[in-house]
C-alpha positions in Angstrom: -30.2 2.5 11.6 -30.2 5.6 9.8 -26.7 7.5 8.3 -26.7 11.4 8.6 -24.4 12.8 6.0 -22.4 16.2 5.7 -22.3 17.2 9.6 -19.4 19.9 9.9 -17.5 19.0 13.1 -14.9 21.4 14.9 -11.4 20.1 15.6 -12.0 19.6 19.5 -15.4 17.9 19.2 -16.7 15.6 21.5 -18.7 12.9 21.3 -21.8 15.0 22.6 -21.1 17.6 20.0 -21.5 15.0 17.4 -25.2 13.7 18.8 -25.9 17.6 19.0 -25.0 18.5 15.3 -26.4 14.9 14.0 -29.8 15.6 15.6 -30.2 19.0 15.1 -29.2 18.1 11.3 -32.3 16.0 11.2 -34.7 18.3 13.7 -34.8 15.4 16.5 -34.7 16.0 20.2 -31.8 14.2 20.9 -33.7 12.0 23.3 -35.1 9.9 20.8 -31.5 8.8 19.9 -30.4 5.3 20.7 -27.0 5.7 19.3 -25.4 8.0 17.7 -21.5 7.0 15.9 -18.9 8.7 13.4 -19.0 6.5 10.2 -16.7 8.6 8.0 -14.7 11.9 8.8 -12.5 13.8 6.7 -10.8 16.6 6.9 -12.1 20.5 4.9 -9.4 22.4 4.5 -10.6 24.2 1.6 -10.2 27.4 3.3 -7.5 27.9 5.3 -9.2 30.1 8.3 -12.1 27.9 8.6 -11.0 24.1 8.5 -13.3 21.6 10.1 -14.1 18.0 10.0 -16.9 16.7 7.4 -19.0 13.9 9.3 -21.0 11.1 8.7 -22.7 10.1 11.4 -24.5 6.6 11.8 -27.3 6.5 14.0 -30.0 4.0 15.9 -33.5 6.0 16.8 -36.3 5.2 18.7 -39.0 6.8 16.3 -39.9 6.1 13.2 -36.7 6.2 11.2 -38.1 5.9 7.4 -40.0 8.6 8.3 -37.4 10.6 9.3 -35.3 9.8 5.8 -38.2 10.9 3.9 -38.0 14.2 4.7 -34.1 15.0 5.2 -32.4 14.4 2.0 -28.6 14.3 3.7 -29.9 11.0 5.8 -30.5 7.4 5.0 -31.9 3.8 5.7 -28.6 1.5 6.3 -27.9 -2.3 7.3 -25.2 -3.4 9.8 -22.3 -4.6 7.8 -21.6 -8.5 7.7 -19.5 -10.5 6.4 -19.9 -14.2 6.0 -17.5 -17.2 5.0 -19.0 -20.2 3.4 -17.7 -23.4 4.5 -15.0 -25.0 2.4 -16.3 -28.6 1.0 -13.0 -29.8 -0.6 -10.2 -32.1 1.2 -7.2 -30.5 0.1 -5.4 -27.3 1.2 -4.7 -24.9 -0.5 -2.0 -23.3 -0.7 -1.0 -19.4 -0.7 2.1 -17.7 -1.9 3.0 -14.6 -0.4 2.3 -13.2 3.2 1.3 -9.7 1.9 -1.6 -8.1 2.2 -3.2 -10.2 -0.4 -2.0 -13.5 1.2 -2.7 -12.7 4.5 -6.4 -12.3 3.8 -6.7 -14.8 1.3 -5.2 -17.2 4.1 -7.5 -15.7 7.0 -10.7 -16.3 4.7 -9.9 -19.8 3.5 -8.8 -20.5 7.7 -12.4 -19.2 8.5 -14.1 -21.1 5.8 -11.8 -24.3 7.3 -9.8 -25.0 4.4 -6.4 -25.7 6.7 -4.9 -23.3 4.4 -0.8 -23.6 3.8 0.7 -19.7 3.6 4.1 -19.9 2.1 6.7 -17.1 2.4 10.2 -16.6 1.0 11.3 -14.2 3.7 10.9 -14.2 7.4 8.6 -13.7 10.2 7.8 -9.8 10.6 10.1 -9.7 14.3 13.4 -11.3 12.6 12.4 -9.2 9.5 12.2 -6.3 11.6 16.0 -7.0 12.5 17.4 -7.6 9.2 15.9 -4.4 8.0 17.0 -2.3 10.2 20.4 -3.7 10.7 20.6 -3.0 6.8 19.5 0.7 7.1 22.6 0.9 9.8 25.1 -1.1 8.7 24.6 -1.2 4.5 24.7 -5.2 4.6 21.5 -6.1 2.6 20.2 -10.0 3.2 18.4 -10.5 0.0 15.7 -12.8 1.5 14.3 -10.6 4.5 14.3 -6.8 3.5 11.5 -4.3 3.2 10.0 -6.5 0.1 10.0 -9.7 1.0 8.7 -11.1 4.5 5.8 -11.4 6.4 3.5 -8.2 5.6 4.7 -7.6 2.2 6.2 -4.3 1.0 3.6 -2.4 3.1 5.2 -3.6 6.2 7.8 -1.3 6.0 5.5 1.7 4.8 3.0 4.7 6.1 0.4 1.7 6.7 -2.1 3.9 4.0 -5.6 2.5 3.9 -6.7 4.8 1.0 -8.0 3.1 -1.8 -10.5 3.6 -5.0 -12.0 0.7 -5.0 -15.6 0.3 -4.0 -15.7 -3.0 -3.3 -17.5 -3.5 0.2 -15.1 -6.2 1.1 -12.5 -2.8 2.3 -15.1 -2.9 5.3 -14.1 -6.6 6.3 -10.3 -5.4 6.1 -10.6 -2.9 7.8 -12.4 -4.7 11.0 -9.8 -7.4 11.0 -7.4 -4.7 11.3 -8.9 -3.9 14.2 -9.9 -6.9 15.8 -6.2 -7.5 15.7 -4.9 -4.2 17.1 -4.8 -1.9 14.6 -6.4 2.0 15.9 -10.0 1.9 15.7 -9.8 5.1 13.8 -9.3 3.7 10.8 -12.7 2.7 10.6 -14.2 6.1 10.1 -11.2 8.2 9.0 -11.1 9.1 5.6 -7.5 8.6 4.9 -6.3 5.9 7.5 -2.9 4.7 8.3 -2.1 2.6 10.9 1.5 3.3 10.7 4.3 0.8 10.3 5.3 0.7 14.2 1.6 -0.7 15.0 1.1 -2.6 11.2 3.6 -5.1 12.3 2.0 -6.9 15.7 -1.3 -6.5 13.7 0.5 -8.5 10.8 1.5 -10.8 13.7 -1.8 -11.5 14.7 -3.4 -12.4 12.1 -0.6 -15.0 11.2 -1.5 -16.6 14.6 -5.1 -16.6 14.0 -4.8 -18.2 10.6 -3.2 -20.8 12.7 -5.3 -21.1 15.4 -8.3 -21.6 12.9 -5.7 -24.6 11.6 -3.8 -23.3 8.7 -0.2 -23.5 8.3 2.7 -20.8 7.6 6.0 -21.7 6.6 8.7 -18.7 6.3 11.8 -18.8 4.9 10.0 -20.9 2.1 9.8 -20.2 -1.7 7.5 -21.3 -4.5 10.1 -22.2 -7.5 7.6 -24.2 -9.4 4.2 -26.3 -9.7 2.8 -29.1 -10.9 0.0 -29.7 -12.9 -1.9 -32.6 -15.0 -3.5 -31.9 -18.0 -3.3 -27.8 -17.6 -5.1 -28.3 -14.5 -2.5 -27.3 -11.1 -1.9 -30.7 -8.9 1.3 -29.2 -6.6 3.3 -26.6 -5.5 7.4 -27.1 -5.6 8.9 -25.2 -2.6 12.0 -24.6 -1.3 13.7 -24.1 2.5 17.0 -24.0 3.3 17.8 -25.8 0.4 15.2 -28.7 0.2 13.0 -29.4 -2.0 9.2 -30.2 -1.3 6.0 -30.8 -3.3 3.0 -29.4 -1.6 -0.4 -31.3 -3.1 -2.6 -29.4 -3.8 -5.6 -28.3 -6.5 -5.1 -24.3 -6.0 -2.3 -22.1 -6.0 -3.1 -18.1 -5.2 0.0 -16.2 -6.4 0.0 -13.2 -4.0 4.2 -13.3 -4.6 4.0 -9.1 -4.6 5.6 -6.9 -6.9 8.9 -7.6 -6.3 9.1 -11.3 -7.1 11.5 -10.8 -10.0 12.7 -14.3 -9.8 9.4 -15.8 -9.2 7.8 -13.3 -12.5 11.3 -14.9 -14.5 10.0 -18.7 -13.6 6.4 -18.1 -15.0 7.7 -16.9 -17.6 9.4 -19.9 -18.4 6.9 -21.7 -18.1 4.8 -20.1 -20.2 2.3 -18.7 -18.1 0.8 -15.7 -20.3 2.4 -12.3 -18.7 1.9 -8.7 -20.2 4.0 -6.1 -19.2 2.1 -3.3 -17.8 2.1 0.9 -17.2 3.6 2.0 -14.1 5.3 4.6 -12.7 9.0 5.4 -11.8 10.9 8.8 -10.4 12.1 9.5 -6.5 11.1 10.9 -3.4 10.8 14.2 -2.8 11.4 15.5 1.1 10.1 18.9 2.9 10.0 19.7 6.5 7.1 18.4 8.4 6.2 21.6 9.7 6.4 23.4 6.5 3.7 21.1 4.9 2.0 21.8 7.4 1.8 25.1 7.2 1.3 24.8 4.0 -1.9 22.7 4.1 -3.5 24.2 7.1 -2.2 28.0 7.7 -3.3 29.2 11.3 -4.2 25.9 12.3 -1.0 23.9 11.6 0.3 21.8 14.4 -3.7 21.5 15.7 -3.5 18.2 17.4 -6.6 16.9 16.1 -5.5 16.9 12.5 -2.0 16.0 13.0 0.3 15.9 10.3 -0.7 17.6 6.8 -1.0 14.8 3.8 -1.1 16.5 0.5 -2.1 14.8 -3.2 -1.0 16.6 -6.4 -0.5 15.8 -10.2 -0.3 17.7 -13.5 -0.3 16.8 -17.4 2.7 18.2 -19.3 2.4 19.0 -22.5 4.8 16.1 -23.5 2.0 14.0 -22.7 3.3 12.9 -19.8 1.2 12.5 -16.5 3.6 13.3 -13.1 1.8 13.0 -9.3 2.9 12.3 -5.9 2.0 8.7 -4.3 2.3 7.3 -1.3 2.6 10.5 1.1 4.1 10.1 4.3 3.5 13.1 6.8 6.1 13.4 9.6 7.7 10.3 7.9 10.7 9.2 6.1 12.2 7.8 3.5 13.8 4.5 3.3 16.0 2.2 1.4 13.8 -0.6 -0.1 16.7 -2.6 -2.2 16.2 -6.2 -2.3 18.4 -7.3 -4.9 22.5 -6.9 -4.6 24.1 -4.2 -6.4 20.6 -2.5 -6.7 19.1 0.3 -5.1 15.6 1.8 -4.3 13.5 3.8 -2.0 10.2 4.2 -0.2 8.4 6.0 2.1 7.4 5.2 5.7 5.7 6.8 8.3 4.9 5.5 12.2 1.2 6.0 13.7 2.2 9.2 15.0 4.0 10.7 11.9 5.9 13.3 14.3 9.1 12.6 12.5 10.7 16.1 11.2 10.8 15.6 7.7 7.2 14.9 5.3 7.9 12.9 2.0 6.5 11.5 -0.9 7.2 9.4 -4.1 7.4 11.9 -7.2 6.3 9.8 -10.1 6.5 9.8 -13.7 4.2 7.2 -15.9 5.8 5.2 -18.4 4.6 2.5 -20.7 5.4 -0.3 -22.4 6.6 1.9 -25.4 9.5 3.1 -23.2 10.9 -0.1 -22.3 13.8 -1.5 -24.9 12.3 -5.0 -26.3 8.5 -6.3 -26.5 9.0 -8.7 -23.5 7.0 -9.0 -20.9 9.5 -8.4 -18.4 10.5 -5.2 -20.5 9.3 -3.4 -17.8 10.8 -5.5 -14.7 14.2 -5.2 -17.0 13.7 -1.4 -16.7 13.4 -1.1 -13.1 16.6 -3.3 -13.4 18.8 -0.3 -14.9 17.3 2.1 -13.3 18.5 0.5 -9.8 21.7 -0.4 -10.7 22.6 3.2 -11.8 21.3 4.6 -8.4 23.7 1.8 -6.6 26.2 3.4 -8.9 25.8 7.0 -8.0 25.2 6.7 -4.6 28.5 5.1 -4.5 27.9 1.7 -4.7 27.7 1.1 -0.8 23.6 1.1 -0.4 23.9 5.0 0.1 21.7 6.7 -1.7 21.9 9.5 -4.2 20.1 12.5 -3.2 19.6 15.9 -4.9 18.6 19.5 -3.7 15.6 21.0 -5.3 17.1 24.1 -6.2 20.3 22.2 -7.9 17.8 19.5 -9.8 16.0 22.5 -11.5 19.2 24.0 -12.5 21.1 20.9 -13.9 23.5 20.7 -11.5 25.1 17.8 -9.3 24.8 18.8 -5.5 27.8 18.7 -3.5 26.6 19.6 0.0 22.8 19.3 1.7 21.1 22.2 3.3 19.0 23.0 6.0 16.6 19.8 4.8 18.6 16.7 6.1 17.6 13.5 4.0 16.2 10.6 6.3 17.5 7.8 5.0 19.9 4.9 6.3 22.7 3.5 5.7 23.6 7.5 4.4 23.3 9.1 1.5 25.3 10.8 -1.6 24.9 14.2 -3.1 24.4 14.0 -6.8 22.5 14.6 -10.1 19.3 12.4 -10.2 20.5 12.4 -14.2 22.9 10.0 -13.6 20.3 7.3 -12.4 17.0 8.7 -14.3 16.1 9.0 -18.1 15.9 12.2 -19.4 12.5 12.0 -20.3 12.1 11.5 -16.5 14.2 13.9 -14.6 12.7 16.9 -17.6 9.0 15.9 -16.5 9.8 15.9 -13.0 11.4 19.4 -13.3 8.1 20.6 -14.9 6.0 19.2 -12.2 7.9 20.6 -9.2 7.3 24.3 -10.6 3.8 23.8 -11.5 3.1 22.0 -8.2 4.6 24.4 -6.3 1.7 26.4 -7.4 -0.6 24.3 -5.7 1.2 23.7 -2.8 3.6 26.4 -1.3 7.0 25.5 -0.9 7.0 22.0 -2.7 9.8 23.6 -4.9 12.1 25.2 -1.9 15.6 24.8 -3.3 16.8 22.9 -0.1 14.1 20.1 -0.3 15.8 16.9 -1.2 14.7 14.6 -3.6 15.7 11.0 -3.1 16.5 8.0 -5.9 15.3 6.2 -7.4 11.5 5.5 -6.6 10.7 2.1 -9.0 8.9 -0.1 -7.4 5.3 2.3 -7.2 3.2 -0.8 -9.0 3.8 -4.7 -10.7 5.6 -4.3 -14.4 3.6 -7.2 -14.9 0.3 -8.3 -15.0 -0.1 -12.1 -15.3 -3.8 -13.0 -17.0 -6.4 -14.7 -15.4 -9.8 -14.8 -16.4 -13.4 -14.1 -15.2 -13.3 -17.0 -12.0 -9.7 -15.4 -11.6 -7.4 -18.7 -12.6 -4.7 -18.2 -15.0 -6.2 -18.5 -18.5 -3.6 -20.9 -19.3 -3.5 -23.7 -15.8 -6.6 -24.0 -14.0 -6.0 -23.8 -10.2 -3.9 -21.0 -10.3 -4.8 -18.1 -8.7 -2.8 -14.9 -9.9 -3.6 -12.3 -7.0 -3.0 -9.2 -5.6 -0.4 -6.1 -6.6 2.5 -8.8 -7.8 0.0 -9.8 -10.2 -1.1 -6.7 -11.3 -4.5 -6.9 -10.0 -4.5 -3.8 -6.8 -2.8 -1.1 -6.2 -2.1 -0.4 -2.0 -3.0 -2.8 0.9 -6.7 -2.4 0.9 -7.2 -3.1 -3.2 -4.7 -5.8 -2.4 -6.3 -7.4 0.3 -9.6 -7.2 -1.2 -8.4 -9.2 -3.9 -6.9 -11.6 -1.6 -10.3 -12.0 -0.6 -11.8 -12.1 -3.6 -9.3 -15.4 -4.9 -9.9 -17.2 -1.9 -13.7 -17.1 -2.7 -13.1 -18.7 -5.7 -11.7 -21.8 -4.1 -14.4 -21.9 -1.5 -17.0 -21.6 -4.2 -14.9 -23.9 -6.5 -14.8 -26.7 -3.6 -18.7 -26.3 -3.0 -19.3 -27.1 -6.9 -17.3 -29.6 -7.1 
């Protein structure tokens, strides 16, 4: 199998263009082709009257295929991708917090390897989650145990469903097909930026619960780790809790995939003295435009072109106060949402569905902070400042789950809005105009202004005056990061897996399933050695 890079693509190609360009790239009659299949595709819209899909195209021939690689530098010898699970050797479960991303896959690999895994989570399954989160979003009444942070799918649940990721790691491939194997679009194999979307993430999340067990693990919901036992610094249990009872789970391996909103799970390792540093992240709102505007925007004659749907766009800039400011987690056609978990707290997201045909584009505008900018040298400092910052949006929306929104055009002036305009804001259970400054540091809201002119450079229209921006926009990444070390146990109990984004360790569903993958490894390796 040979892989044909940089094949330009128009937006209505069809699967014959694709052998035409591909073998024409490489001089052969397309006769001699055996296959002929889209590996990666992105989107060139570099210039506006001329925006086209960039191809890679995977291939089988029936000639000499070295050959042919030898003397077309844009093509190349490549392998089928596999992935195989070595067989667990040890006789206890193990046991994995969390039914995010990272705990999903660590389960599903441990279930293949046939270690009977046991996946705990503290909120419900992703149908009755489904319920209680949208029945917040209407009617303001927030259950603090299923919401768009905790339950089965994690955070991302609730979300675009963005595959994008930096990470390298070949074990993204092995994500990706389960995804697929268990209903997500095939697309998301070959696109460049993937989503599957929140409406079709959820029976995907679904299925891969039931084939965890099928293959004989175990998943309890409604279920929280509040503790573990151990025996001379080495892990022997894990304490859980449902509906009230207490249980000890035996077991010799604990991966903590508990996501990055576990504040009362991050408090208990604390205690406990499991070494914690608090960590950089990123904190700010969400900043909403029309759809079709972005669109525009991004692709000029050819907006509203079926084939590239709805326009995503990725922006930062360095102020000179030193402070770095970007967009994250861009949801085209999408909206935003209220992601509060704790009461008398408030935060937001983004979320898109497959289609992202919603009116409204948005995306989390995001000022880093550090350490320094916290008020003590704990390492919750940082968990402490998403704290206040919460609380004072609960405040200024009006202490009713609304949430406080801005206008562009009043935030870059300094002034409170008092009425929305032609922009409507998206999310549930309503919203209240405001001043950001009554929720945000100054040192936030200032940068923020900053970016939104300099970006607007980039991208027209990102500072129309009646885009809304959203707050407040806390939760981007873990204030935490718990240590492990090199075989990925805690450095100070042996068995204990920190994992995933909770833990400070990914960044997205792919970097945190990866990881996922990575931990349950370990225990298969660690249960061979033993």
């Amino acid at each position: 199998m040979i892989r044909i890079n940089n094949i330009h693509l128009p937006l209505d190609y069809t699967s014959e263009t694709v052998l035409n360009k591909a073998a024409k790239s490489i001089n052969v009659d397309k006769k001699f082709f055996k296959s002929c299949t889209i590996f990666k595709r992105s989107i060139d819209a570099r210039k506006k009257d001329n925006i086209f899909f960039l191809a890679t195209v995977e291939a089988e021939l029936i000639i000499n295929e070295e050959k042919i690689c030898k003397k077309f530098k844009n093509a190349e010898i490549t392998e089928k991708y596999e992935y195989n699970v070595n067989d667990f050797k040890g006789t206890v479960s193990p046991v994995v917090v969390g039914a995010g991303p990272a705990g999903l896959f660590a389960a599903l690999i441990l279930a293949q390897s046939g270690a009977n895994p046991i996946l705990v989570e503290r909120g419900r399954d992703v149908d009755s989650r489904t319920e209680d989160v949208h029945k917040f979003w209407q009617s303001g009444v927030l259950d603090t145990t299923s919401n768009v942070q905790f339950g089965e799918g994690g955070a991302g649940t609730f979300s675009d469903g963005k595959l994008t990721t930096g990470t390298k790691d070949t074990r993204q491939r092995k994500v990706l097909i389960e995804f697929v194997k268990h209903g997500s679009p095939e697309e998301i194999l070959y696109n460049a930026k993937p989503h599957i979307g929140t409406d079709k993430l959820r029976p995907t999340v679904k299925s891969i619960r039931n084939e965890i067990i099928r293959l004989g693990g175990k998943v309890m919901f409604e279920t929280k780790l509040v503790g573990f036992t151990e025996k001379n610094n080495v892990i022997t249990g894990a304490q859980v809790e449902h509906n009230g009872t207490a249980e000890i789970i035996e077991t010799n391996a604990i991966i903590l995939a508990i996501g990055h909103s576990a504040r009362d799970t991050f408090e208990m390792l604390s205690e406990k003295a499991i070494p914690i540093e608090a960590k950089a992240f990123s904190v700010g709102a969400r900043i909403e435009h029309h759809r079709e505007m972005i669109d525009k925007s991004q692709y000029g004659k050819f907006a509203g072109n079926k084939s590239l749907g709805a326009a995503n766009y990725k922006t930062n800039v360095h102020l000179d106060n030193g402070r770095g400011v970007y967009t994250f987690c861009m949801c085209p056609g999408g909206k935003v949402v209220n992601a509060s978990s704790e009461e008398n707290r408030l935060c937001t997201n983004g979320m898109s569905e497959f289609a992202r045909n919603g009116e409204n584009s948005n995306a989390a505008l995001l000022v880093g902070v550090t350490p320094a900018d916290f008020s003590s040298d704990s390492p919750l400092a940082g968990m402490y400042f998403q704290r206040e910052l919460e609380s004072k949006a609960f405040v200024a929306g009006g202490e009713n789950y609304n949430a406080p929104v801005q206008r562009v055009c009043d935030f870059l002036d300094n002034n409170a809005s008092t009425k929305i305009g032609d922009v409507k804001p998206t999310i549930g259970p309503n919203f209240t105009p405001t001043s950001l400054d009554n929720c945000l540091p100054n040192f936030i809201t200032n940068s923020m202004r900053q970016a939104i002119i300099q970006m607007d450079k980039k991208l027209h229209g990102f500072a129309y005056g009646d885009a809304i921006i959203t707050g407040v926009e806390t939760r981007s990444s873990s204030p935490i990061r718990i240590m492990r070390n090199k075989d990925l146990q805690s450095v100070a109990i042996a068995g204990l897996y920190p994992c995933g984004e909770g833990a400070g360790y990914a960044g997205g569903i792919i970097s945190a399933a990866v990881d996922g993958i990575k931990c349950a490894e370990k225990i298969i390796e660690n249960s061979i050695s033993e």
